[in-house]
N, C-alpha and C positions, 0 to 999 in steps of 0.2 A: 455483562452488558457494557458494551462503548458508549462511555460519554460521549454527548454529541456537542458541539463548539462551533459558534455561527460566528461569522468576519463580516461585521455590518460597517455604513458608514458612508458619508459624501462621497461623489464619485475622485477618483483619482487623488485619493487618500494612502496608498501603498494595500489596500484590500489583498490584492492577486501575487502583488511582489512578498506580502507575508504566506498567504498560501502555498507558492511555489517551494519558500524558505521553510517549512515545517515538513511540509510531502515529497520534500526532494524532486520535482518534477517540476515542469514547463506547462504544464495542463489548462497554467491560468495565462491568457495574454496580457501582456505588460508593456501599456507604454504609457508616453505624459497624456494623452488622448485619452478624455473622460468618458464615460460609458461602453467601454473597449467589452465588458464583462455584463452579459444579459440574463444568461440562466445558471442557475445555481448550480454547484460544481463541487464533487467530492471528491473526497481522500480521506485518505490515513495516515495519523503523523502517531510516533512512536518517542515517548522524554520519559527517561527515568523508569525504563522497563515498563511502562503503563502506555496502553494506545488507546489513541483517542481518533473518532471522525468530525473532519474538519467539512465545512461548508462555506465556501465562496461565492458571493450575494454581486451583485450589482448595485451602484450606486443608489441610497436609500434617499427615500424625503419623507415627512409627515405625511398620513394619508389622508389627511383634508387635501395638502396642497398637490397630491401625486394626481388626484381627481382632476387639477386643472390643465395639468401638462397634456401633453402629446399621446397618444395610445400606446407609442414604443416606450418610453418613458414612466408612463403608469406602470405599464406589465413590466418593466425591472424592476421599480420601486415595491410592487407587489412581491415579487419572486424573493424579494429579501425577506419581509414581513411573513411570508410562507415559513420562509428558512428559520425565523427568530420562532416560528411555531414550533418546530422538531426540535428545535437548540435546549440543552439543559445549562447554557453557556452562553451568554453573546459576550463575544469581546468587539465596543465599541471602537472604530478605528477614528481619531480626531488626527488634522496636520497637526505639528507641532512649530510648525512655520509661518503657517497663517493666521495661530491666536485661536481666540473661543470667537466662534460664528454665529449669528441670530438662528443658522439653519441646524447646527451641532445642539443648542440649547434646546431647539421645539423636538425634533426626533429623540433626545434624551428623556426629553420630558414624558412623549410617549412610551417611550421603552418600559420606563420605569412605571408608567402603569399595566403593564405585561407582567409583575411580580416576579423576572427572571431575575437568576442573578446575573449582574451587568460587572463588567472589569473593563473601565477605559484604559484603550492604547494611546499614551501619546506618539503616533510614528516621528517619523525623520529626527529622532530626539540626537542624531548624531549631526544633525546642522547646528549651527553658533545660535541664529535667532531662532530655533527651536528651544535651545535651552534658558536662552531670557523668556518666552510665549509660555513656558510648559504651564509655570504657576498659576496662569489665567483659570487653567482647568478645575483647580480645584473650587472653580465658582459652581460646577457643576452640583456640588454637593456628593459627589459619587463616593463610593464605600471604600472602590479597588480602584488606585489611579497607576498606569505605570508608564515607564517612560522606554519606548525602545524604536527599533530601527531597522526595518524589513529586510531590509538591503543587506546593513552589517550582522544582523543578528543579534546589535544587542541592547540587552534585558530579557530577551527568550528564557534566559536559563531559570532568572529569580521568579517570571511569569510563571512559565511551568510549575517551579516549587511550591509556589501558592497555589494552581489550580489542581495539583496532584494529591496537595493535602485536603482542597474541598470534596474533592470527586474521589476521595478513597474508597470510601462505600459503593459507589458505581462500580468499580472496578472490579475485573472476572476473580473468584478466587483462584487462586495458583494451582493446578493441575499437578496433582498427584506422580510422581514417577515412574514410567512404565506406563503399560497399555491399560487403559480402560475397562471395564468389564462391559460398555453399551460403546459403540460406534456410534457419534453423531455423522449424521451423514446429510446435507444441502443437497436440494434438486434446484440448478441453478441453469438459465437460458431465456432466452428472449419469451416474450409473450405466444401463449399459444403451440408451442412448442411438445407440449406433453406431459408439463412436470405432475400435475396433479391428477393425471390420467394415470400416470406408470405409481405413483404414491397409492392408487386406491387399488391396482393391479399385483401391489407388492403386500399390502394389508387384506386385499379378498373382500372388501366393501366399499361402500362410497362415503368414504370418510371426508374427503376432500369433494370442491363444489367443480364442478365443471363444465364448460361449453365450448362453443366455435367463436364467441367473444373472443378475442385477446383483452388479458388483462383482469380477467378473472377472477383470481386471487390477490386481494390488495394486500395480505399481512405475510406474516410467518408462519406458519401451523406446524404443529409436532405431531410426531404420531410413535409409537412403539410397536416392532414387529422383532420376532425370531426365524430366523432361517438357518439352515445346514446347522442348525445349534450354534451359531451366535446371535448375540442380540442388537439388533439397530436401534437407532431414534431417526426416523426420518423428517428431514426438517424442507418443505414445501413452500419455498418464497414466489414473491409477486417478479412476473416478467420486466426486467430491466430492458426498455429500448433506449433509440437515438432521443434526446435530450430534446431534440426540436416537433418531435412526436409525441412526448410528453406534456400534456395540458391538464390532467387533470387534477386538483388538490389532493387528494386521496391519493393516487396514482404517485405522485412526487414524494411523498410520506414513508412507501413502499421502497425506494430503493435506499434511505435507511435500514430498514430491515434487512433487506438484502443482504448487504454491506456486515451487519451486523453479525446477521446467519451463519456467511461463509468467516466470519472472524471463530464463532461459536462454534461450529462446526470439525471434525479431524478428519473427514472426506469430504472432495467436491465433485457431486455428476454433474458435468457439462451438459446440457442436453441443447442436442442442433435437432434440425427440422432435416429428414432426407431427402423432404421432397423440394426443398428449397436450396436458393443458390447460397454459399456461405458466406457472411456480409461483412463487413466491420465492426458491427454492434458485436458479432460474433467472437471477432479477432480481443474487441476492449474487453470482454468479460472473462475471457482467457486472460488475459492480462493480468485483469483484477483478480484472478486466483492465484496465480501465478507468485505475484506480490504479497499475498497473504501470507504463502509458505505453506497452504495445506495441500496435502493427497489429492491428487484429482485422478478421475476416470471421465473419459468423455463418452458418451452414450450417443448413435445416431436415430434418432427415433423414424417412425411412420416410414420403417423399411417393407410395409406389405404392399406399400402404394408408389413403392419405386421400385424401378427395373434395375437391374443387372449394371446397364452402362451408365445410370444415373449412380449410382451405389461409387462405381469407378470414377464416376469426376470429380464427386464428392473426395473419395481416397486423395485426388490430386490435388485437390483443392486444400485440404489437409497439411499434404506434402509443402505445399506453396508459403500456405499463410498460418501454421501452426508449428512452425519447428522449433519454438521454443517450449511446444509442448509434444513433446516429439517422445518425452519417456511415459508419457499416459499413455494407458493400454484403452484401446476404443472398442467399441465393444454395440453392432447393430440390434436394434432390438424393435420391437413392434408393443410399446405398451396397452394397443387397444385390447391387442389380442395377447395378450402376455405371453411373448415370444422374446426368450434370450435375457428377460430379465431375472433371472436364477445365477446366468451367466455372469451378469453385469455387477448382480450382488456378491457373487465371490471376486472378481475383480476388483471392486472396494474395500475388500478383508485383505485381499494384498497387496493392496493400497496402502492401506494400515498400517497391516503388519512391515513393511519395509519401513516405511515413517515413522514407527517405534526402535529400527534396530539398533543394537547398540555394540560394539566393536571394540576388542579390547585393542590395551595400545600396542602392544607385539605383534599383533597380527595385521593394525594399521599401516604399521613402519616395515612392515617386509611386503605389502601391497607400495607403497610408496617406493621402495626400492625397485620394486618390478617394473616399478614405471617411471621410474628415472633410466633402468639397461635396458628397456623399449624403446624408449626416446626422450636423451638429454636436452635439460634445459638449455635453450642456444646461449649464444657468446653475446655479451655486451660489453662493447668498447676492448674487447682481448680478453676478457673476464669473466669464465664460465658463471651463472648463474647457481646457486649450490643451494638446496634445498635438503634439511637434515632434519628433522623428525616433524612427526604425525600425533595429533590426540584427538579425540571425541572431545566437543566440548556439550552438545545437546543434542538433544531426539525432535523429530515432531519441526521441521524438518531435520535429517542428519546433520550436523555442523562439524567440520573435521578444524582444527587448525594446524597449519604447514608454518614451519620454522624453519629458517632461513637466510641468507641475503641477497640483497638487491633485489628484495619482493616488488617494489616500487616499479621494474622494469618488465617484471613477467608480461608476455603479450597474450591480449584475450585470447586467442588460440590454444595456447598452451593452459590454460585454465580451462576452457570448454575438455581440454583433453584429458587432465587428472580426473574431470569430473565425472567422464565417460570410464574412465580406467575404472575409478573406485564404483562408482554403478555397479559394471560389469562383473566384478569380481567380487560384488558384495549379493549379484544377482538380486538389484531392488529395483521396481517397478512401481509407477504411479506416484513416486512423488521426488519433489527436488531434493537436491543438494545442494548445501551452501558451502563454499570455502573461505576459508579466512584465513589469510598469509600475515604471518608476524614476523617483525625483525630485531632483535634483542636490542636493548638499549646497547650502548656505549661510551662506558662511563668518564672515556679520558677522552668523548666528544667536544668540541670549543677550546679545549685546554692546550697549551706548549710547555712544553719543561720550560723553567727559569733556568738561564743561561747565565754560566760564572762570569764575569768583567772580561775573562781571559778568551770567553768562547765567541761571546758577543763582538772582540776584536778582529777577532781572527773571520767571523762571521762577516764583519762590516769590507775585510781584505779581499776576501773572495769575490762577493758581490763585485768589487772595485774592479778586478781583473776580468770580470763577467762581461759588465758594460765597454769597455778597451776593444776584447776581440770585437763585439757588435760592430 
């Protein structure tokens, strides 16, 4: 299970600029403009081999006084307090420029009757008058005070070390080496979509609840099934939609879960609607697999209620706005009427199985070589690009590492295309590949030989005659 870690605090305290700084992404908007940040906002950050889901709050107040503000106002103030509910973690954000506030004191004060445990950030702790203000804080009384810096990153690291040693126990245990003997497997898509129709289609009972509701299912539910003689765990999450469609308390709790599932999970069915046009909620949830690094297969559901030419726009649509997932095998299927879903579940087993394989290094490095006399690395600056061996470094997804120089200039291009070579030649489907280019150190980097008296003359003569011709 993912710790979960809420980012509370006054508006326009660096909330979104620490967010962004953990999850590698832009997701949050940032600027000096308070209230920029309305509804809570997820991610996943990864320190110290342990991942954790992060949550992005909207500027907080006391809720006596969030009662008297503005309607827009309230419901951010709320959507945070939401967020401090799902949290096993609030890290309180205070300035470190503006001192301890009347307003930092009352919202602490409630915090701390929530029984979470609380870890004050002092941000901007890389401004001058932040580090004369920081000391005020510890009026707070608080347990965990620290001092860091959204922007620059730092304190991040010694944050983390503390929060990694609280949250040990949360933490997944380490997955065994090699393939599993149960496939977990996420039924993951927008609301309404299918998941827990095709779940009770693949079990033979109504194990899962369902209706013409969207939204249905508010949790994660498990279930255990055997097909073709392997065993599944099928895991049944709540429909993730557009964020602005999202109103309910329960509902919001849900894509926790989600988030979690496809972490837990070593396949992901995408499940789209066939009869529907394919959206952007559609596109983000791709995404979010994508990022995970699990297996996926995408499933098109409610193919008995769509035609032929609808089936084909779909395909286009696919084409258009899924080419980053372009190595999942898709796969139509009609869960009312259990149509195709036999299909779809051996398609997840070679999902799997590709996402387990594992590659010796000889055989790596003569696939690498085939794809360097297919097509050499180009020239930069007059300077072939040179690319010399290959190793596995992990499974789940394949991770190769490429050794090298001048990794630094490789063009995405030519990385989409090793990517595609090793695929192909490794004949794996359904799930990605990561590469990691390395470049050996260089140990007489920064260094010049010491120069005899004799050479340093001769040295200082030449230059002389350098500057003349000019």
């Amino acid at each position: 299970m993912k710790p979960v870690i809420a980012l509370v605090g006054r508006p326009n305290v660096g909330k979104s600029t620490l967010f962004n700084y953990l999850t590698k992404t832009n997701n949050a908007l940032v600027a000096d403009q308070p209230g920029l940040t309305r509804d809570r906002i997820y991610g996943l950050t990864k320190r110290f081999d342990n991942r954790y889901i992060v949550i992005d709050t909207g500027g907080i107040a006391p809720p006596d006084e969030s009662q008297d503000q503005d309607n827009m106002n309230h419901a951010i103030s709320a959507q945070a307090w939401h967020a401090i509910e799902e949290a096993d973690l609030v890290c309180f954000l205070v300035d470190g420029a503006d001192g301890l506030v009347p307003q930092d004191q009352e919202v602490f004060k409630k915090l701390r009757s929530t029984n979470k445990k609380i870890f004050v950030l002092v941000n901007k702790a890389d401004s001058g008058v932040a580090n004369m203000l920081s000391s005020d804080f510890y009026a707070l009384g608080a347990e965990h005070i620290y001092e860091t810096s959204a922007r620059s990153g730092k304190g991040i690291r010694s944050l983390f070390a503390k929060i990694d040693e609280e949250f040990s126990s949360l933490q997944d245990e380490p997955e065994e080496d090699g393939p599993s003997d149960v496939i977990k497997v996420a039924l993951v898509g927008r609301p309404n979509v299918g998941k827990s129709t095709l779940a009770n289609a693949l079990i033979g009972e109504e194990r899962f609840v369902t209706s013409d509701i969207p939204g249905t299912t508010r949790d994660s539910i498990s279930a255990n099934i055997e097909k073709f003689g392997t065993k599944f765990e099928l895991i049944d999450t709540a429909g993730v939609r557009r964020r602005s469609k999202v109103s309910d308390i329960v509902e919001k709790f849900s894509v926790v879960k989600t988030i979690q599932a496809i972490e837990d999970a070593h396949v992901v069915i995408l499940m789209l609607d066939g009869t529907k046009e394919f959206a952007v909620q559609d596109a983000h949830l791709a995404g979010m697999v994508l990022e995970s690094g699990r297996a996926v297969v995408v499933a098109i559901n409610k193919t008995d209620i769509s035609s032929l030419e609808d089936r084909k726009e779909m395909q286009k649509g696919f084409d258009l706005k899924l080419r980053f997932l372009e190595f999942a095998e898709r796969q139509f299927i009609s869960a009312k009427h259990k149509e195709g879903i036999t299909k779809l579940m051996r398609a997840a087993a070679r999902a799997y199985k590709s996402a387990n394989v594992n590659v010796g290094t000889a055989d790596l490095n003569r696939m690498l070589e085939g794809a360097l006399e297919s097509f050499q690395p180009p020239l930069v600056r007059g300077r072939r690009i040179k690319l010399k061996y290959a190793a596995q470094v992990s499974s789940c997804p394949p991770t190769f590492a490429i050794h090298g120089n001048q990794i630094e200039r490789i063009p995405a291009t030519y990385k989409r295309y090793l990517e595609n070579y090793f695929r192909k030649s490794l004949k794996l489907v359904g799930t990605p590949i990561q590469l990691v280019f390395k470049q050996p150190d260089n140990p007489y980097a920064g260094k010049r030989n010491k120069l005899t008296p004799r050479q340093e003359h001769s040295r200082k003569r030449m230059m002389k005659k350098v500057k003349k011709r000019k």
